[in-house]
N, C-alpha and C positions, 0 to 999 in steps of 0.2 A: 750768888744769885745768877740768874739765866739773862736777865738785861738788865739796864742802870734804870735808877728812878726816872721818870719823868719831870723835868723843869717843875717847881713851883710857878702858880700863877696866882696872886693874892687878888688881882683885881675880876677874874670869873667867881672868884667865890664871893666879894663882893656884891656882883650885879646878880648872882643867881641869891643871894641872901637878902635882899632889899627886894625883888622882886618875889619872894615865897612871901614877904612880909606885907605886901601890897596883896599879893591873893590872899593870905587871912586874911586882912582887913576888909577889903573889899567884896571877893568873892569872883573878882574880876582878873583874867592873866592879864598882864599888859604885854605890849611890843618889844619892851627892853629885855625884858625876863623870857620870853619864848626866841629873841633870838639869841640873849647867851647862852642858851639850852642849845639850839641850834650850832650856832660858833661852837661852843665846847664839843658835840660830838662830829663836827666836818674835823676838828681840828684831831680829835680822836683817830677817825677813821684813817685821814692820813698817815698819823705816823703808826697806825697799823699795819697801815698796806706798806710801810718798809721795813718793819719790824720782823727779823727772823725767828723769834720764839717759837712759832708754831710750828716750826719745820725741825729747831732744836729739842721740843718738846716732841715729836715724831718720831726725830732719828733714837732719843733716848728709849721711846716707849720699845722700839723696833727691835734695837741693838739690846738692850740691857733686861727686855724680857720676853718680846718674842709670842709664841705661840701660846693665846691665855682662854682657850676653852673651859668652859663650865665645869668647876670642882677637880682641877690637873692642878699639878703643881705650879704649872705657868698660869693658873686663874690668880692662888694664894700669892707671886709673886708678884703680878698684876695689881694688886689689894695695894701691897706695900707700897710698892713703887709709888702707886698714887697717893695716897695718904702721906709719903714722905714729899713729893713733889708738891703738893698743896704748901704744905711749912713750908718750904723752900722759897716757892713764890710771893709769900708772908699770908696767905691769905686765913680764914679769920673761925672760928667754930670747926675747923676740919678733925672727923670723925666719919666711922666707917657702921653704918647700922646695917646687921645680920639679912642674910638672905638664903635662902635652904632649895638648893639646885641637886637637877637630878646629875646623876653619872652615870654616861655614859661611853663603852669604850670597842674603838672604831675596829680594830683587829685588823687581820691580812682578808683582801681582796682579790680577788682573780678573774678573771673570767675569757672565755673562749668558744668561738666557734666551730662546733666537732664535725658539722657536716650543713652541706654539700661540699665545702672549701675550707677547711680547720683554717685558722686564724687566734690567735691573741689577741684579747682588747683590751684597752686601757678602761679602765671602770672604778668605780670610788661607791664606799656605802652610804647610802640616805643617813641623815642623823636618826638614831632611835631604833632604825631598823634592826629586828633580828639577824640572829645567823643561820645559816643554814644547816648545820646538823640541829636533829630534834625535828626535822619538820613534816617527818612521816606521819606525826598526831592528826595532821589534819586530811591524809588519804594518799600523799601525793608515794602512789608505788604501782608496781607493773610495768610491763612491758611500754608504757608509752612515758616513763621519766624514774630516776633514782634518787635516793636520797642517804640522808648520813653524814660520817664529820668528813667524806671526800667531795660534798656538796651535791649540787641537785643537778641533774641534765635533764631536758626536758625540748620540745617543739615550742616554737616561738610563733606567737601570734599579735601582729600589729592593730596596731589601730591609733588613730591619729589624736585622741583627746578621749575624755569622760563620757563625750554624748556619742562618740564613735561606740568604745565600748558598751553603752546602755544598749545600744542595736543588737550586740552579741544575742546570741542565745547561750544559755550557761554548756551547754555541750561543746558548741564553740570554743570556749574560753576552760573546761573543766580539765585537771593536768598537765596544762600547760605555761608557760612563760610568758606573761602578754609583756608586750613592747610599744609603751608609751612615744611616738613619734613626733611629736608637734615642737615643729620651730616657732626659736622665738623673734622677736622682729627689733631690730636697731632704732630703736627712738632718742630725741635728746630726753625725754619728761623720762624713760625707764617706764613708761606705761605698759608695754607690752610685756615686763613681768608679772602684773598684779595678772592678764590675759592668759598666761603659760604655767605661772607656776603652780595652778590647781592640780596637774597631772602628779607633780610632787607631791603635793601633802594630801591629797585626797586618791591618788591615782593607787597605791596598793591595798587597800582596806578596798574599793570599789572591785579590784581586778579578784581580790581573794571572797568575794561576796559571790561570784561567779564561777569558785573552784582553783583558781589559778594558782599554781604552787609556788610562783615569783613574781617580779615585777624587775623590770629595766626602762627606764626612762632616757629619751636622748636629753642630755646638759640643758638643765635651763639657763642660756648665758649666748654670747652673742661670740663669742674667740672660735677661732680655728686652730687652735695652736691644743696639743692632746693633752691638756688638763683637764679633769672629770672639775665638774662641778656639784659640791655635796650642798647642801642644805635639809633642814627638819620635814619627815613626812610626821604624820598623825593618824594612829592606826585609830578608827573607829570602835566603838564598845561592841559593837552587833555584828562582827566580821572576825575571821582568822585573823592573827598574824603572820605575814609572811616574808621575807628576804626581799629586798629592793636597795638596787643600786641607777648608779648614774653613768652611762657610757659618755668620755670624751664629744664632741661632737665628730670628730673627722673617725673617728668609729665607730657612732650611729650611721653616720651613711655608709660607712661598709656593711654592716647588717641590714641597711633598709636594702642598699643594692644586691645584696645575698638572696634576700627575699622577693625584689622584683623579677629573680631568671625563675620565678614561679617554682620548684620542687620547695620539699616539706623544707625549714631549717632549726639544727638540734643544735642549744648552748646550754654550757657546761658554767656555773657559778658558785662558788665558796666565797663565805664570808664567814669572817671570825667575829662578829660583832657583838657585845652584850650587855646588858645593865647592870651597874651593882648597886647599891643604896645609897638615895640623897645626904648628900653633903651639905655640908656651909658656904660660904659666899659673902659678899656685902657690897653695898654700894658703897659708893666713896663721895662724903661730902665737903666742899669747903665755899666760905661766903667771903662778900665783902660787905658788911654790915652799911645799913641803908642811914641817913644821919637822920633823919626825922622821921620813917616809916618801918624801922626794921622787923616788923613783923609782915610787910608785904614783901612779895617775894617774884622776883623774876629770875625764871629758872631756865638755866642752859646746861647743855648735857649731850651726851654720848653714850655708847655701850663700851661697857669695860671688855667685855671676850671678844676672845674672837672664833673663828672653827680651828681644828686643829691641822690643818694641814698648812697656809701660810703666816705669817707673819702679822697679819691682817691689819696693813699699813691703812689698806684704803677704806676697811670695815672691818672695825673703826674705828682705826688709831688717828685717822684725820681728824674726826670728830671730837675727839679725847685731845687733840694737842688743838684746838681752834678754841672748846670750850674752857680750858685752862688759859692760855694764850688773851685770851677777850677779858677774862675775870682781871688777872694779871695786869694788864694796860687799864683797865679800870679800876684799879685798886690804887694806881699809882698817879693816877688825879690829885688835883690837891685839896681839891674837897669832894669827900664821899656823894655818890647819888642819894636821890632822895629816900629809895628802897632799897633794898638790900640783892644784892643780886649773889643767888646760888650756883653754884654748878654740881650739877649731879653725876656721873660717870656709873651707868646703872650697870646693875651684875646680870648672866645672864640674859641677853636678847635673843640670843641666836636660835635657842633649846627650850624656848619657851617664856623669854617675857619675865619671869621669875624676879626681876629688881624693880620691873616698871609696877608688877602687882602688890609688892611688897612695900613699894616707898608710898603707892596711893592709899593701901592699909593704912599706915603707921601714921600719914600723914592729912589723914581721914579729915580732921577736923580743922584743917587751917589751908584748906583746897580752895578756902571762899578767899584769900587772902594773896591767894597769887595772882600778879597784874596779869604775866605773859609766860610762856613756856615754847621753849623751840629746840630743835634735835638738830643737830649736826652727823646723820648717817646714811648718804648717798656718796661717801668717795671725799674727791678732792679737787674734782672737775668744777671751773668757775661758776658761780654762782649768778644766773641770769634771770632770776624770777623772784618776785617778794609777794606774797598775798598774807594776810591776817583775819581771823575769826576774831573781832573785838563787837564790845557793845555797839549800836548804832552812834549813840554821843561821840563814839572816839573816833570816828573815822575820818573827822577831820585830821584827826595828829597820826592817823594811818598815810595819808596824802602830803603831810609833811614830813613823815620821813622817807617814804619813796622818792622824796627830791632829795634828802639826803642820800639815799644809797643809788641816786641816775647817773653820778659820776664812776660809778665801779658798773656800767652797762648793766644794770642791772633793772629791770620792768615792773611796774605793778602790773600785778593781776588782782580784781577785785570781785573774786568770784566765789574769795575765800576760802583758808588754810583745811586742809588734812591735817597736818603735822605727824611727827616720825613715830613708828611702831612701838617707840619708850611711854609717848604719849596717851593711847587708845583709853587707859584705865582713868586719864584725866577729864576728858569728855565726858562721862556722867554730870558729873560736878561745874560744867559748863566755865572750865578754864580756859580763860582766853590765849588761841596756837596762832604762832608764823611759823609760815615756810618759809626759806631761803633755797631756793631749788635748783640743786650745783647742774653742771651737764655734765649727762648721764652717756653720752654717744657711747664711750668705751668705759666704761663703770665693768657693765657685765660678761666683757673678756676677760676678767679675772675675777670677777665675784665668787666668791665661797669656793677658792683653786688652790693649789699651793702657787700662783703666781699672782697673789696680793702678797707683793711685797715693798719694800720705800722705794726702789728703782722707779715704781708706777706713780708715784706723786709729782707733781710739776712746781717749784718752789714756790712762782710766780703766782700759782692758781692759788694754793695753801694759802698764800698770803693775803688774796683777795678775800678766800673767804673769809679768812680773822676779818678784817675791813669790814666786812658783812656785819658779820656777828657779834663784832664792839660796836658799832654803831649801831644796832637795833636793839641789844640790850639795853646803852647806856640812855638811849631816848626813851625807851620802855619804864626805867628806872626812875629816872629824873623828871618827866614830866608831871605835872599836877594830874594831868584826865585820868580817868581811871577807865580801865580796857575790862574791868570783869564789871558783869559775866556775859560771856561768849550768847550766841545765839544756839536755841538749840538746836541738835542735829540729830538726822535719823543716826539709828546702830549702824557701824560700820562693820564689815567684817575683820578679821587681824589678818595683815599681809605678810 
């Protein structure tokens, strides 16, 4: 086993069993019972926040498999590992239900500037993106760019965002290479991703709507150090496809500066990138069955993949070692929560979502029956924020437990939860989301890099978050209120 049991304590299970017994009867919580609810999860939370598991649970996911994108062989290894980790941990129903993910695979990348000043740059392919031989189908030939399996060359034309390009005229933009420019901004919240990352997944379907025979994006991510950062575009149904990569960032500003000494600038880009046919997949489940409610369900979770280029310690193998880690220490209580608390480790996030859509399928009819649901994937950066989407009734025991997690510095915000990208397909169904909302300051100097690797986790931080995370499921779990169903909310977009 990965840590020792936890002490028996005969007499929490006592006062939390006399007091369930006082709420049947009455209808009424009393003070004894909501504060050994209380006691039990401070006392939780503690010995979370010393507890190495989550970091042991890390370094194992990191070292022993590594690089788990969508349908590789490091996805199916990923599968096991978890599923054999759950037994390990003891924990309880662990099974792996099927999930069918595209494949896609990334090939050699290149790219260079031929003229005014040839240069090499550092550059990575969008997820999904094609390659560039084949891509004469849609015009791109003559004297003003080439094409074929030695890749495309072509005149580069900037513009700083989607609404810069709408100005174009398509003449502007027709044979050419447009060059998505827009920086992104350093925040603790990570807000200036949802701001930026539109150029990614919307920015080559819009550029090839206008003729464009490529697409280059400067890095959506906040490092200066020459890791391209990939992530999924989304080619639109009503538009070509076309080749789109990501330059480093300290070689988008050699390109934006290439193009400020004002003459034309010609780049040269090969990508070997292509699709083969969807795979399998699964999410990975295991509980800790609830002792009087085990058909309610508070669910925590993380994304099993990761992209292929690092290790993907910080996204999100954090998440994956906090989510098991939390179950783990709650399982090891000496009397079960009241509800059953799951962990989910969904397949596919990165490539489309493909475990979060799958498990709200399957799980269609028992969505009215889960209390809470929270994601663990922004990193590993401490956890300074708590909000919750619950009924109005609960938000009393929302403001009791934000006292419980003000010793880990950590704030309500009562302006109410989003919750994580695994989530989105929960929201119809008005399941009640917390965020725990890590800081994000340097999250996105490595996001989607080959430099998401375990060196970038802070033990200290890992640990808080567990802290976080066992103490707002096991409140979630154990208390009598009931948090569903959430208030409703307009459609969010997917991030």
């Amino acid at each position: 086993m990965i840590q020792s049991k936890i002490p028996k304590r005969p007499q929490v299970r006592t006062t939390l069993a006399v007091g369930s017994l006082l709420v049947a009867l009455t209808g009424v919580r009393t003070v004894s019972a909501e504060t050994a609810l209380e006691r039990t999860a401070a006392r939780l939370r503690d010995r979370a926040l010393a507890s190495p598991i989550a970091w042991q649970l890390l370094e194992s996911l990191t070292v022993e498999v590594g690089q788990r994108f969508a349908g590789t062989s490091g996805d199916r290894a990923a599968v096991a590992w978890a599923e054999a980790k759950m037994r390990e941990l003891g924990l309880e129903n662990v099974r792996t239900e099927p999930v069918t993910v595209p494949r896609w695979v990334r090939g050699e990348a290149r790219g260079r500037i031929v003229a005014p000043y040839p240069q090499e740059l550092m550059l990575i392919a969008l997820g999904g993106s094609v390659g560039t031989s084949g891509i004469s189908e849609i015009g791109a030939t003559g004297e003003i760019g080439g094409t074929g399996e030695a890749g495309i060359e072509a005149e580069v034309v900037e513009v700083a965002d989607l609404e810069a390009l709408e100005e174009l005229s398509d003449e502007a933009v027709a044979g050419k290479i447009v060059f998505f420019n827009k920086r992104m901004e350093r925040r603790r919240d990570g807000s200036s991703y949802g701001e930026t990352v539109r150029v990614r997944s919307r920015g080559p379907s819009a550029a090839a709507a206008k003729g464009a025979v490529a697409v280059l994006i400067r890095s959506v991510g906040t490092g200066t150090h020459r890791f391209p950062h990939t992530g999924a575009l989304r080619y639109a149904d009503d538009a070509p496809q076309v080749p789109a990569a990501a330059l480093a960032i300290p070689d988008a500003d050699i390109l934006e500066l290439q193009i400020r000494r004002g003459g034309p600038v010609r780049f040269h880009l090969f990508l070997g990138s292509h699709t083969l046919e969807d795979t399998e997949s699964a999410n990975v489940i295991g509980e800790v069955v609830g002792r009087e409610r085990p058909d309610e369900i508070v669910l925590i979770s993380g994304h099993l993949d990761s992209w292929d280029v690092g290790s993907g310690a910080l996204d999100d193998g954090a998440g994956c070692a906090i989510s098991l880690g939390a179950a783990k220490l709650i399982s090891e209580l000496d009397t079960a929560p009241r509800r059953t608390v799951r962990v989910v480790l969904f397949a596919n996030e990165e490539f489309g979502l493909s475990g979060a859509r799958a498990y709200s399928e399957a799980h269609r009819e028992s969505l009215g029956k889960h209390q809470l649901a929270i994601e663990s994937d922004f990193g590993a950066g401490r956890v300074w924020r708590f909000a919750a989407s619950v009924r109005s009734e609960a938000m009393v025991a929302t403001e009791n437990l934000a006292k419980l997690l003000a010793p880990l510095a950590i704030v309500h915000d009562r302006t109410g939860a989003r919750g994580g990208a695994d989530l989105l397909f929960l929201h119809p169904a008005r399941v009640p989301i917390a965020d725990l909302t890590q800081d994000g300051t340097h999250y996105f100097d490595f996001h989607h890099t080959a430099d998401d690797t375990l060196d970038k986790v802070d033990r200290e931080a890992l640990a808080q978050n567990l802290a976080a995370y066992t103490t707002l499921a096991y409140y979630a779990a154990e208390i009598e209120t009931s948090f569903f169903p959430a208030p409703e909310r307009p459609e969010q977009p997917r991030r």
